[in-house]
DRENTORGU-506845 format. One record per residue (C-alpha): y negated, z negated, x; residue in three letters. Coordinates in Angstrom, 2 decimals, always signed. Each point is the difference from the previous one (the first is absolute). Last residue first. Layout:
DRENTORGU-506845
ATOM        v        w        u    r
ATOM        Y        Z        X  Ala
...
***
This chain:
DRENTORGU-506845
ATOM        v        w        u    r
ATOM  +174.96  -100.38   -72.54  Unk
ATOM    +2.23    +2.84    -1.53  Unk
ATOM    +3.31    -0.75    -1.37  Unk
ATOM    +2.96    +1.14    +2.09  Unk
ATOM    +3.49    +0.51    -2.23  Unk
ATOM    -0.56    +3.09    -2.28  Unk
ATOM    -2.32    +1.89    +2.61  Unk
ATOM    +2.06    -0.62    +2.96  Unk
ATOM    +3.83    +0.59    -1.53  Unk
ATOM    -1.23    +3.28    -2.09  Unk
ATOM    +1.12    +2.64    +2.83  Unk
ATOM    +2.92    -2.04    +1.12  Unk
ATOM    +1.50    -0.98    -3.30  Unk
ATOM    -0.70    +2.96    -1.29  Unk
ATOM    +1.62    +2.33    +2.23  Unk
ATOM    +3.49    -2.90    +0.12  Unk
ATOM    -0.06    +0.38    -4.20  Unk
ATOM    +0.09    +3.79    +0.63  Unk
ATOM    +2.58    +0.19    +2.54  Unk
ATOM    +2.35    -2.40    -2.50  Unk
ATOM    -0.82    +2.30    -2.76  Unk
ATOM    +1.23    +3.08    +1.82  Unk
ATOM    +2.84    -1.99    +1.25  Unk
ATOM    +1.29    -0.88    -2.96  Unk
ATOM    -0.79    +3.03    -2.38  Unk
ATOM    -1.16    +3.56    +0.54  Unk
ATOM    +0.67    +2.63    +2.02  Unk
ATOM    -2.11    +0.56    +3.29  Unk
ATOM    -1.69    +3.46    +0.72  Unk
ATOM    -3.78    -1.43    -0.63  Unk
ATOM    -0.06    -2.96    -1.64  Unk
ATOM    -0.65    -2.45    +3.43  Unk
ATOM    -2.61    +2.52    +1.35  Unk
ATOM    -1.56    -0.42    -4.11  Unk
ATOM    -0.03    -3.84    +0.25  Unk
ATOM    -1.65    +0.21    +3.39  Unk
ATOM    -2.74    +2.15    -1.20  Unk
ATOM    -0.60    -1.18    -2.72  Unk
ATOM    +0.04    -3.78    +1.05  Unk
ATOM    -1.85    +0.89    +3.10  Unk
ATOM    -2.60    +1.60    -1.50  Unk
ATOM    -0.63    -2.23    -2.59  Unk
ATOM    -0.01    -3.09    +2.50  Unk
ATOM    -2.69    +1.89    +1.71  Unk
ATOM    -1.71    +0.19    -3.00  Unk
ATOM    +0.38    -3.11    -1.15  Unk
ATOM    -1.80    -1.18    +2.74  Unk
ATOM    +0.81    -4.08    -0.40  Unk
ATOM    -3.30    -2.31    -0.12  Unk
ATOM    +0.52    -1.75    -3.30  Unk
ATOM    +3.77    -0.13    +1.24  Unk
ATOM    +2.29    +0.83    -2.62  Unk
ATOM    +1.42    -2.49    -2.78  Unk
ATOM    -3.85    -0.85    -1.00  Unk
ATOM    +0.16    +1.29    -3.10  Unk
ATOM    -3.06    +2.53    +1.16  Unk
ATOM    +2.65    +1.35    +3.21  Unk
ATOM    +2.67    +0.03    -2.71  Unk
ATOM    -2.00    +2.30    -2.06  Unk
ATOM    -0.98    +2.17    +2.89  Unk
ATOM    +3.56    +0.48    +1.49  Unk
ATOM    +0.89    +1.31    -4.08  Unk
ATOM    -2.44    +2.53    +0.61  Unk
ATOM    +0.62    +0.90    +3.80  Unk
ATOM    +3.43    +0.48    -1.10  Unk
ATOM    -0.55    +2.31    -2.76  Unk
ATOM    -2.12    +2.08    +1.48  Unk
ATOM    +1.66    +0.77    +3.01  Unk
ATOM    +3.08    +0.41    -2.16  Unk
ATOM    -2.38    +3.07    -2.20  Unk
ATOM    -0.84    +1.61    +2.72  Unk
ATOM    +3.30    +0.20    +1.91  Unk
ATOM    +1.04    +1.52    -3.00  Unk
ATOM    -2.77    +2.44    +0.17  Unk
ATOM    -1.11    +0.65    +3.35  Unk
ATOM    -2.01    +3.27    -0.44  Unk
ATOM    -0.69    -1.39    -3.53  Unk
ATOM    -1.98    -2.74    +1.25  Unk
ATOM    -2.09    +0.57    -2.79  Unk
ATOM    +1.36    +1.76    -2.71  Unk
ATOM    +0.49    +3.91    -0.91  Unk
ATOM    -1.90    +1.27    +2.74  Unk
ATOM    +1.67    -1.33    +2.29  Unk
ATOM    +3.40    +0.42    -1.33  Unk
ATOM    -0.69    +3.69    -0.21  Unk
ATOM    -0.81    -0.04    +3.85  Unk
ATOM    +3.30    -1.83    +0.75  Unk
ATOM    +1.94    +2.26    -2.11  Unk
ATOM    -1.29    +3.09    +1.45  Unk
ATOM    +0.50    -1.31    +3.77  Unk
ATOM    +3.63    -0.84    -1.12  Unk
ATOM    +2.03    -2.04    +3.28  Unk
ATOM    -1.87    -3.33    -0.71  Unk
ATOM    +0.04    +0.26    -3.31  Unk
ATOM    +3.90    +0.72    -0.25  Unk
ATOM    +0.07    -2.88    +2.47  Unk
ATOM    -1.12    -2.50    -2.41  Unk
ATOM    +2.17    +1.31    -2.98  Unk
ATOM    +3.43    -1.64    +1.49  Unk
ATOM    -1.37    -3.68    +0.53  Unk
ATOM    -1.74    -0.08    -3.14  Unk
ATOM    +2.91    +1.44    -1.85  Unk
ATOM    +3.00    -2.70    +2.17  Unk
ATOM    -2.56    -2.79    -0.44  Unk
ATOM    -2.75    -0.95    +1.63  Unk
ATOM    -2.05    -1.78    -2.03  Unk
ATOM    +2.39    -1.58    -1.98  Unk
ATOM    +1.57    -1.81    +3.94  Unk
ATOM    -3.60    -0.74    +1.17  Unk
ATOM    -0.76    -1.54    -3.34  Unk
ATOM    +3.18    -2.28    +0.42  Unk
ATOM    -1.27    -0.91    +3.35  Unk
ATOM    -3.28    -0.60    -0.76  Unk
ATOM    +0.76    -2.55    -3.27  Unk
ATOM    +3.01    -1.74    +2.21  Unk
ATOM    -2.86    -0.38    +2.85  Unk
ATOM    -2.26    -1.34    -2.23  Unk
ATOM    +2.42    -2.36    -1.62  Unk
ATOM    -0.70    -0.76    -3.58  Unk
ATOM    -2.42    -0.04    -2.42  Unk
ATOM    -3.87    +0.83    +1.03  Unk
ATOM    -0.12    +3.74    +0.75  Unk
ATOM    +3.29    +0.91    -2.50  Unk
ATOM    -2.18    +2.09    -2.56  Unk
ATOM    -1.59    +2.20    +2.80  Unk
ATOM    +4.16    +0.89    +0.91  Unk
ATOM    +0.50    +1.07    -3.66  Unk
ATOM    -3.32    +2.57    +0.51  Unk
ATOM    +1.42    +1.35    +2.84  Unk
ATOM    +2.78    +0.68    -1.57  Unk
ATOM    -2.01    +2.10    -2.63  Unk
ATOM    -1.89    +1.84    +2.79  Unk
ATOM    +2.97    +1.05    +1.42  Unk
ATOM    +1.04    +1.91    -3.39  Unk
ATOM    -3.27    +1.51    -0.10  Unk
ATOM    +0.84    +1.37    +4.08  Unk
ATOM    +3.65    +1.23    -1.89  Unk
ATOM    -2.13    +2.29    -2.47  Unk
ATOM    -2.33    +0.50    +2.35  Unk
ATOM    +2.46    +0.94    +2.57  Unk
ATOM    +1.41    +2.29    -2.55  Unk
ATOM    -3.06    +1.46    -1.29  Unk
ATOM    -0.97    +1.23    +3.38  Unk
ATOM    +3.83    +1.69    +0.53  Unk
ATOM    -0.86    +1.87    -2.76  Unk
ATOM    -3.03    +1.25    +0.86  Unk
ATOM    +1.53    +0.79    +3.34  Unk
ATOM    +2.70    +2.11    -1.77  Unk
ATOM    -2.27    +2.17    -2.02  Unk
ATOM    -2.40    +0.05    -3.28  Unk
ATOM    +2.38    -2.31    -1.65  Unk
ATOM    +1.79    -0.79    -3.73  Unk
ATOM    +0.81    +3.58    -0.62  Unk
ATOM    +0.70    +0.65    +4.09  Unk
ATOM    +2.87    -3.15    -0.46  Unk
ATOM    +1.76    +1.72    -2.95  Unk
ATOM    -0.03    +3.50    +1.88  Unk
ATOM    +2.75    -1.08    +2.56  Unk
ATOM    +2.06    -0.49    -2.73  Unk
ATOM    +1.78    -3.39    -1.03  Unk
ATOM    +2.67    -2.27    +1.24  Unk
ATOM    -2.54    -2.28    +1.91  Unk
ATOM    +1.68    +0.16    +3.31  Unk
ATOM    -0.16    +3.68    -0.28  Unk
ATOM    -3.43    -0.69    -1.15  Unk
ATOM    -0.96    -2.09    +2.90  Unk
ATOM    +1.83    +1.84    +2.72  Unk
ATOM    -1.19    +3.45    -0.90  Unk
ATOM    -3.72    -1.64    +0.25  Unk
ATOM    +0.64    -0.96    +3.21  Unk
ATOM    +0.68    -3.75    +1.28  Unk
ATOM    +2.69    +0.19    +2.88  Unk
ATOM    -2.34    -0.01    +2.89  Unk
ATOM    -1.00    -3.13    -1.28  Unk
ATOM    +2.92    -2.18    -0.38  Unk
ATOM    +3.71    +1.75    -1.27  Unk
ATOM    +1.21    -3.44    -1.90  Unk
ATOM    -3.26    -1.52    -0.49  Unk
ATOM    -2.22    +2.88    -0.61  Unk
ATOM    +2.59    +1.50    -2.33  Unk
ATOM    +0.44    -2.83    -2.12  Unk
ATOM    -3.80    -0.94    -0.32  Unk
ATOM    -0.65    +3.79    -0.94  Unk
ATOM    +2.37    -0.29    -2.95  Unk
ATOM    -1.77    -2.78    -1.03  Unk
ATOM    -3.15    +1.62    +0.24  Unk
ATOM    +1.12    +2.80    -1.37  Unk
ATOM    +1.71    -1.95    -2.89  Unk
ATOM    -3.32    -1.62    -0.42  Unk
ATOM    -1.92    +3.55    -0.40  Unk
ATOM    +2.78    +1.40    -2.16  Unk
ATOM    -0.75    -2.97    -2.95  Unk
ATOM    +2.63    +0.97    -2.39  Unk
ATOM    +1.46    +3.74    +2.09  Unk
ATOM    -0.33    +3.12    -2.84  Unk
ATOM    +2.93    +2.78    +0.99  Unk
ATOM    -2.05    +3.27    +0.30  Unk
ATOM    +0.69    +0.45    +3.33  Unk
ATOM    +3.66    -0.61    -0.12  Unk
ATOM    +1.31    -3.33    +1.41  Unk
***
């Protein structure tokens, strides 16, 4: 697309175009080049709407970190009704999906990003990751004052290990079946103390 084409709503068609690029080249492949070619516009059209690449790159994972924060929000309003294992496990598989999955090691591997992130939010440094910690040690709380988890359970160690676990068990593995069935088995075993003891 010629320079002077006009793009409806060019920052969420970079950010789309982004996604696709980061997920079918990863990391390494995300340049600026990549994004617009992938776009279909100018190299140009991405420096009108951002100071750099790293700025842009900060927007994104805020963008997609906002986007987080919504299904985060959904798994909050399921403390109380069903399964809590179900509700984890489900969360677990939202919040780390192919995107979340993909853009955490772009802000591992971009010192620039990661600083930017920082000071754009808190727990910027480890946004994504920031933002499923958050949600599950929420939602863990509510059920802990319903009484479905253990007065006494540390959420969060049960955080940690639900992040962490869930995000091992995203990592380089495609989804469906057995994803979900690995995910269900995590929670079972992580959760199975807390949801079923009741202190004394």
């Amino acid at each position: 697309m010629p320079t002077g084409v006009h793009l409806r709503d060019a920052r969420q068609q970079l950010f789309d175009a982004a996604e696709r690029v980061l997920l079918r080249d990863g990391p390494n492949g995300l340049t600026s080049r990549a994004v617009t070619d992938e776009a279909g516009c100018a190299k140009g059209v991405l420096h009108r709407h951002f100071s750099d690449f790293d700025a842009f790159l900060v927007d994104l994972v805020l963008d997609r970190a906002a986007q987080l924060d919504r299904q985060a929000s959904v798994l909050r309003e399921s403390a109380g009704k069903g399964a809590v294992a179900d509700n984890l496990a489900g969360a677990l598989a939202a919040l780390f999906g192919p995107i979340p999955v993909a853009i955490i090691p772009l802000i591992t591997f971009r010192d620039e990003l990661r600083a930017r992130l920082r000071q754009a939010m808190a727990g910027g440094g480890i946004a994504i990751l920031a933002q499923a910690t958050t949600a599950i040690s929420a939602y863990l709380a509510d059920e802990r004052e319903l009484g479905r988890i253990a007065a006494d359970a540390d959420i969060e160690s049960l955080t940690l290990s639900l992040v962490g676990g869930g995000h091992l068990l995203f990592t380089d593995r495609d989804p469906g079946p057995s994803a979900t069935a690995a995910v269900s088995k995590l929670v079972a075993a992580v959760i199975a103390d807390a949801v079923q003891r009741r202190p004394i």
